[in-house]
Every structure is written in structure tokens, then in C-alpha cells.
C-alpha positions in Angstrom: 147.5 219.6 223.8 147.5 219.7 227.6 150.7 220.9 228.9 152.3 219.2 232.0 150.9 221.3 234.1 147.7 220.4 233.6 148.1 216.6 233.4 144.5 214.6 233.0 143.4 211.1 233.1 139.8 210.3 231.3 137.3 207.8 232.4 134.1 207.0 230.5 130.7 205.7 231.5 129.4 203.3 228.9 126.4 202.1 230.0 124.3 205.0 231.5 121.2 205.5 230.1 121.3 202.3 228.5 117.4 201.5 229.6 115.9 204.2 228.0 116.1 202.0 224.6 116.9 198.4 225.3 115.2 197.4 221.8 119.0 198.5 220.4 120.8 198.0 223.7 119.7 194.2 224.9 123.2 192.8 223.8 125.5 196.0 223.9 125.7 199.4 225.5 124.5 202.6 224.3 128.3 203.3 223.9 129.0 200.8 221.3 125.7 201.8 219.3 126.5 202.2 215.5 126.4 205.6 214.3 126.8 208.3 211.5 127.6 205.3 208.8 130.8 204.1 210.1 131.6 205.0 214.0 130.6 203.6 217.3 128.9 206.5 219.9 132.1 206.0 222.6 134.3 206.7 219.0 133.7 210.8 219.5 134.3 210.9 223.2 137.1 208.8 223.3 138.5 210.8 220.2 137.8 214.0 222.3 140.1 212.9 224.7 142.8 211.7 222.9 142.5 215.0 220.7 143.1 217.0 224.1 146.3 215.3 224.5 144.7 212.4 227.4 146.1 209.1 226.8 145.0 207.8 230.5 141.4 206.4 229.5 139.8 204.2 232.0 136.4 202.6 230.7 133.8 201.3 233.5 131.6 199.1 231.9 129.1 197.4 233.6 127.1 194.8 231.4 127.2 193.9 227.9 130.0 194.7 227.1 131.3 192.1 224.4 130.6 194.5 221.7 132.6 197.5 223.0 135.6 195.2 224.2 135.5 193.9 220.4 135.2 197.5 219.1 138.0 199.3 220.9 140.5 196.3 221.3 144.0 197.4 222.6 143.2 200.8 221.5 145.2 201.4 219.0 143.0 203.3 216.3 143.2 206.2 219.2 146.7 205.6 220.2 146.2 204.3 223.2 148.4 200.9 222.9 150.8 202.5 225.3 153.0 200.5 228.2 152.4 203.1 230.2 148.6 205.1 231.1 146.9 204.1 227.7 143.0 202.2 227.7 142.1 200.9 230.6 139.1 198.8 230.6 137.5 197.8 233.4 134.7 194.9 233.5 133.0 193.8 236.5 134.4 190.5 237.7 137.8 191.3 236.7 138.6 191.8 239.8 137.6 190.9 243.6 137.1 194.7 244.4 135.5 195.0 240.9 131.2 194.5 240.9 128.7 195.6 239.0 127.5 199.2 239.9 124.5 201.3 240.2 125.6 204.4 239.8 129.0 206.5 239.2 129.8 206.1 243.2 130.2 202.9 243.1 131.5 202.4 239.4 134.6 205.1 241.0 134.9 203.0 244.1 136.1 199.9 242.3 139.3 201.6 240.9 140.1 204.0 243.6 143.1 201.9 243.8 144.2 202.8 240.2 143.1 206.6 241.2 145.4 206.4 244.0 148.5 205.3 242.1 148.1 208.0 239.5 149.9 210.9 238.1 147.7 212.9 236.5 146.3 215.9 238.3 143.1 216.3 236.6 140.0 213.7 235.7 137.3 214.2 232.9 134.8 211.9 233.7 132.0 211.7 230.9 128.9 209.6 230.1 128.4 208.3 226.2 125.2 208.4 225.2 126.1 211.7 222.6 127.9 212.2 220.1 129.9 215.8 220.0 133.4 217.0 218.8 133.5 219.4 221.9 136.9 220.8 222.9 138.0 218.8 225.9 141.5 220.9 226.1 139.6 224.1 226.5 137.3 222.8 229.1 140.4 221.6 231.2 141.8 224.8 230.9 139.0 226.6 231.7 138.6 224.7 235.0 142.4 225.1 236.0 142.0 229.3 234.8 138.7 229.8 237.5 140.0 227.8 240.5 136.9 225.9 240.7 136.5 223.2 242.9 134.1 221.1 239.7 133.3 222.3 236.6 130.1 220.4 234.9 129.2 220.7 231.2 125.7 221.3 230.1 123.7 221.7 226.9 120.8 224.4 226.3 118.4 221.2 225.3 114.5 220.6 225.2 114.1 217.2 226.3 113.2 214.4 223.7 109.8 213.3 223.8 111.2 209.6 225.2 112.9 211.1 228.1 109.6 212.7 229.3 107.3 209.8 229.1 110.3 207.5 231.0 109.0 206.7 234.1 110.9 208.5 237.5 112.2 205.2 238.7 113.1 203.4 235.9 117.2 203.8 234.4 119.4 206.5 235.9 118.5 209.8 236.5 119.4 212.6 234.4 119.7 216.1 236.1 119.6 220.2 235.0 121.3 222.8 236.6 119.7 225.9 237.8 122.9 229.0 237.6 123.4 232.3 238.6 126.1 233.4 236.2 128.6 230.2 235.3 128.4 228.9 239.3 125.6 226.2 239.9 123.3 227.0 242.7 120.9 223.9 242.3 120.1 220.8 240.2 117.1 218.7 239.3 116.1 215.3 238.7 114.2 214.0 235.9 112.4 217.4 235.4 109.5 217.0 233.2 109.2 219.8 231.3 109.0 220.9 227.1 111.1 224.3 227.7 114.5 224.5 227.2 117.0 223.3 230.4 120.3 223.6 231.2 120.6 219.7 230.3 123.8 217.9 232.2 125.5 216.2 230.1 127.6 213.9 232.5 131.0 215.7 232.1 132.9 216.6 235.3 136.4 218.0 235.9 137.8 218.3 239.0 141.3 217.3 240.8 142.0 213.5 241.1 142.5 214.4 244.9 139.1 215.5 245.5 137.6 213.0 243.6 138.8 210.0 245.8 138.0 212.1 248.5 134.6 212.8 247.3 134.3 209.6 245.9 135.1 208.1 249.6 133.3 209.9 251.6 130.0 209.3 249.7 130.8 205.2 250.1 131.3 205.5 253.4 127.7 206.9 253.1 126.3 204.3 251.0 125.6 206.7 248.7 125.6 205.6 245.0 124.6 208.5 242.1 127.0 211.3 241.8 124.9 213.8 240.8 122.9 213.6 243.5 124.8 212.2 246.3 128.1 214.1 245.6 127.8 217.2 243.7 124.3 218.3 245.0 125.1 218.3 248.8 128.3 220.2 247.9 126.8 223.4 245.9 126.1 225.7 249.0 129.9 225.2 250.7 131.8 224.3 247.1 132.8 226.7 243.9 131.4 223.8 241.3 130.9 225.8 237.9 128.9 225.1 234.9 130.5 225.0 231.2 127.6 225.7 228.3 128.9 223.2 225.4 127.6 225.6 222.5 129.4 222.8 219.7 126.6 220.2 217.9 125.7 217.7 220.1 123.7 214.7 219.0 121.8 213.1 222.3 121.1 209.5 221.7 118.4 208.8 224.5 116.0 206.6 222.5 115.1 204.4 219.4 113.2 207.8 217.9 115.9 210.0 218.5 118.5 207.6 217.1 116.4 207.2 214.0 116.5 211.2 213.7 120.2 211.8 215.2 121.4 209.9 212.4 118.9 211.1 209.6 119.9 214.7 210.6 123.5 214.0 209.7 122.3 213.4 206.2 121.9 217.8 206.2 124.8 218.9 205.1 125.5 221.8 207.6 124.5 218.9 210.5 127.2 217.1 209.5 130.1 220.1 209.0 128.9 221.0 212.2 129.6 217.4 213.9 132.7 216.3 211.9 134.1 219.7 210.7 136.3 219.8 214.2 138.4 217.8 216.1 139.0 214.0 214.3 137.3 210.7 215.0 138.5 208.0 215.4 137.2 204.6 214.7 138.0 200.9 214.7 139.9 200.0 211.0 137.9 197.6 208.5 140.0 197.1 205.7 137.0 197.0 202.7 136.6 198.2 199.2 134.9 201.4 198.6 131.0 201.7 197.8 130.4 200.1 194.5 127.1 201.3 192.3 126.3 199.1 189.7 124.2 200.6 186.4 121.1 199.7 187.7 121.5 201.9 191.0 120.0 205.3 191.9 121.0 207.1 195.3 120.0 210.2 196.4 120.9 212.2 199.5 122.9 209.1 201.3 125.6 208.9 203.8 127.4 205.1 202.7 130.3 203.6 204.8 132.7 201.4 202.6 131.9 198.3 201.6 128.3 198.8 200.4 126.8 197.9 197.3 124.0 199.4 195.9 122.4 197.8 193.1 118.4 198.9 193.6 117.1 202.7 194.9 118.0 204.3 197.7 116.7 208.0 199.3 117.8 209.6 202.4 119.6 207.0 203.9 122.2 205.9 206.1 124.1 202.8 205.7 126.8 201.6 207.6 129.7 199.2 206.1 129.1 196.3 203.7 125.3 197.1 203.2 124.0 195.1 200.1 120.7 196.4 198.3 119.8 194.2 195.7 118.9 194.9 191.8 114.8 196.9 192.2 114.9 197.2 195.6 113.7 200.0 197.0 115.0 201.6 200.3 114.2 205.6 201.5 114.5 207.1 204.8 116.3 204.1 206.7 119.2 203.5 209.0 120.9 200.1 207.9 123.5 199.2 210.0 126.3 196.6 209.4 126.0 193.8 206.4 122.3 194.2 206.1 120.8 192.6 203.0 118.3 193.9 201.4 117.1 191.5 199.0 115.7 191.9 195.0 112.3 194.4 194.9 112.3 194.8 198.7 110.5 198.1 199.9 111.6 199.7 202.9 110.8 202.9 204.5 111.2 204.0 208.0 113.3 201.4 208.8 116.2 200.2 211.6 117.9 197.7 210.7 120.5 196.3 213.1 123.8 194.5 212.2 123.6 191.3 210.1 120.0 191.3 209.0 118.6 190.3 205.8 115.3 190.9 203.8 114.3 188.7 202.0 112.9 189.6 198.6 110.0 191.3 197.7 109.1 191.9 201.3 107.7 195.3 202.3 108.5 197.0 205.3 107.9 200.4 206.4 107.6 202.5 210.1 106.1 206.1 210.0 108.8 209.2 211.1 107.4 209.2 214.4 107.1 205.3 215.0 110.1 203.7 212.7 110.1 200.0 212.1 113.3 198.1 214.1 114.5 194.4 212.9 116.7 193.4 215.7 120.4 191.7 215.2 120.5 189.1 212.6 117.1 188.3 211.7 115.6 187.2 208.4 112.3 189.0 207.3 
């Protein structure tokens, strides 16, 4: 745990990168995307946090929202009911000095107030389109040990094949750094390239002093993206450092790589690697364990409770009260919440999003590269 000395508030970014796969993200953001069977995205950031001993958490959203309000509630699963600091969430509208925001500057702006009446020395600010167990506490500490002005987390990454065909001015920018030793000497924008980068993943530390200054200053400017309006201008005359995260980190950036972040999980050693550290937390739903009936064969599948599996299912991840019927089949899909998969279905390759059904005997299948999506709540 953080000692006092090294006091830190958290605030997370929901919605970033939220464009770069509307087909899941038209009614909620990235952060409250269904993941690994039974968690939401924002669980293993949040958890991260609260594991480091935070229990300050500010959330900015910025548009749908519904979902993640629903999800995290009072916060309680991550101990974060508290009187005093605890979750903080802040949607536009909620205040007069509270808009909606293009970009971190102004998402910052609209609670400087809150900054200002704070305790807490320290702020980790991170995005939430990944899923990681990373060590937040020894970040912190590693920032308070060097003296450095920022300290920004990156991941040795090749970019997914969706982030190099998005177009420059569509969605938020996403940034490498360029390093000579840990400090960073430069950054880019959307780079376009297959090698491997020094990928930013969003995650800043630095004093809550210096970020209302910075924070203010760049207002003033009418600047609005942090990256580039804040920490870029400030590399030649501030000691801002990079952090490698070398931990397993799952970047959720698109409709593909959701398909295959979650399918990788079904490895073993994938998921040791993602769940063997710190905890996650995750919203309570009080169900009965997976039932399999007589008639059921699974085979390399990740089930949340709830599920009953009746028919055939292959390498396959279901999330909570899933129903596949008697001779269905089902391999290589991702079904999230009370799906129902009706008697001699046959789906491969498939997304299915909360609250869908299939009707029986249907047949649906999507390739690896191109897999099939129904979207919330339809019947097919």
C-alpha cells in the first residue's frame, strides 16, 4: 500500500478511443465493454488502483455512460463507498462548469475545483481501453524515487491492424515515445508503422500541484489533448520519464482485437499471466454456478456463472447466464450476457452482445479475421 507520504488520488478516462469500434460502443463506452467472461474493461484499472492502496477515484465520462454508472454503482465491490475521497463520478451536465470534453484538457478543467480542495499529493491519471494487472504502487514509487517532474507508462507494442487503417483525424490520437534511456525526448502521433513502438498507454503520474498548473495554463491556451498540448511542449525544459509496463496487457482498440483479446485468454498461460497478480474486482451477480446437462460437451471454455450448456461448445467465451440449447452447436465465439442460443443453432466466429437470442436452427458464422457481431438484444 501507499504510505502517507506518498498520498494519490486516481482519475480514469472512460471514453477514449471509444470511435475506433462503435459497432460495440454505440450505447456504452469502451470502459464498460464486457470482458474475460465476467468483468467490465474499467474493472482491472479501477482494481489497480484500489490494490495500490487509492481510494480517491474520479471517473470523467463523457457520453454513454448509463452502462458504466449501472456497473460500478456506489462502488462498493472496490471499496470505494467511503464518506470521505471514495468514487467520484463525474458526468457532463452535472454541473454548470461540467461539459462535454474533447480531450483530457478540458475533461481536467471541469474538476479543477475538486483538484484544488484535495489532499493527496500524487495523481495517476489513466485511459481504459486495456485490460492489465500492472503494479500501480510501484509505479508511484518509482516516480517519487527519480524526482521526475511526469512519469508516462508505455508498452513495447506492434500496432493492431485497426489502428493503422483508422484515419488521422478521426477519434483521439494515440502517441509513442521516442527515449534516450528512461527520459522521453519526443513523441508521435498516430504513427503508421508495423514495427514495434514504444506505445503510450495513457498513464501519467505527476504532483496534483503541477497538474492544475499544467492543466491551467494549457486552458488558458485553448489547448485541449494532453499529450500533445501539455506533455510535448514540456520535454526539452521538464524531467518527464517513461515507465516500460513489461506485465500482460490486453489492448482493446477494435471489434478484431476484442474478438482475439478475449479468445487469447482461453490459453492457459494468457490467462495466469492477466489474473495471476493483483485481484479484480467486479460488480456482484448473485447466480447459480454453470450447470451442464447430459447432453452437453465443452471443450477449452472460459463460462461465467449462470450459464447453461445443454448443446456443444469449443473455444469459447461466455459471459454470465448464457443458455445454449440441446444440439446446438457453438465454437470459437464470444457470447456476452444472457445470450440464447437456441436448439441446433450453428455458430462460429461469432460476437454476440448482451441479451441476444438465436433462434433455432439458424447458422451463423464470421471468419478469424472478419468475425460476425449481433448487436444488443436482437433476435436472429
Amino acid at each position: 500500500m501507499l504510505d502517507n507520504n506518498m498520498s494519490t488520488l486516481g482519475i480514469i478516462f472512460p471514453n477514449t478511443y471509444d470511435k475506433t469500434m462503435s459497432e460495440l460502443t454505440s450505447n456504452r463506452s469502451i470502459a464498460s465493454l464486457p470482458f474475460a467472461s465476467r468483468y467490465r474493461v474499467i474493472d482491472f484499472m479501477l482494481s489497480n488502483m484500489v490494490n495500490a492502496g487509492i481510494s480517491n477515484v474520479s471517473i470523467i465520462v463523457k457520453r454513454n455512460y448509463h452502462s458504466l454508472l449501472d456497473h460500478l454503482g456506489n462502488g462498493r465491490e472496490w471499496d470505494l463507498a467511503r464518506k470521505k475521497g471514495g468514487l467520484n463520478i463525474v458526468p457532463p451536465f452535472s454541473r454548470d462548469d461540467v461539459q462535454v470534453y474533447n480531450g483530457r484538457v478540458q475533461g481536467l478543467t471541469s474538476i479543477l475545483g475538486f483538484l484544488r480542495s484535495q489532499k493527496e499529493e500524487y495523481v495517476v491519471m489513466s485511459d481504459a481501453f486495456y485490460a492489465t494487472t500492472m503494479d500501480i504502487q510501484k509505479l508511484v514509487e518509482t516516480h517519487v524515487s527519480t524526482n521526475a517532474y511526469m512519469t508516462c507508462v508505455y508498452k513495447r507494442y506492434k500496432l493492431s491492424a485497426n489502428a493503422l487503417t483508422i484515419p488521422q483525424e478521426k477519434g483521439d490520437p494515440y502517441y509513442s515515445y521516442e527515449l534516450d534511456g528512461d527520459r522521453i525526448t519526443g513523441m508521435q502521433i498516430n504513427p503508421k508503422t508495423e514495427d514495434y513502438l514504444n506505445l503510450a498507454m495513457n498513464i501519467t503520474v505527476m504532483k496534483r500541484t503541477d497538474l492544475i498548473q499544467a492543466v491551467s495554463d494549457a486552458y488558458v491556451a485553448g489547448q485541449t489533448h494532453f499529450g500533445r498540448d501539455v506533455i510535448m511542449p514540456k520535454l526539452a525544459t521538464e524531467r518527464i520519464l517513461g515507465y516500460e509496463v513489461t506485465d500482460y496487457v490486453a489492448v482493446i482498440d477494435g471489434v478484431k482485437e476484442y474478438f482475439d483479446e478475449n479468445m487469447k485468454l482461453l490459453n492457459e498461460q494468457n490467462a495466469d499471466a492477466l489474473f495471476g497478480g493483483n485481484r479484480v474486482h467486479t460488480k456482484i451477480r448473485d447466480d447459480n454456478p454453470t450447470r451442464y446437462t447430459d447432453t452437453a460437451f465443452a471443450k477449452n471454455v472460459m463460462a461465467a456463472d449462470g450459464c447453461v450448456i445443454e448443446g456443444k461448445v469449443e473455444n469459447c467465451i461466455l459471459f454470465r447466464g448464457v443458455h445454449i440449447k440441446k444440439g446446438a452447436v457453438v465454437r470459437n465465439c464470444v457470447l456476452m450476457q444472457d445470450t440464447v442460443v437456441g436448439e441446433g443453432a450453428v455458430l462460429e466466429y461469432v460476437i454476440t452482445d448482451k441479451n441476444v437470442t438465436v433462434s433455432p436452427n439458424q447458422d451463423l458464422s464470421g471468419t478469424n479475421i472478419f468475425p460476425a457481431l449481433v448487436p444488443k438484444g436482437k433476435t436472429v
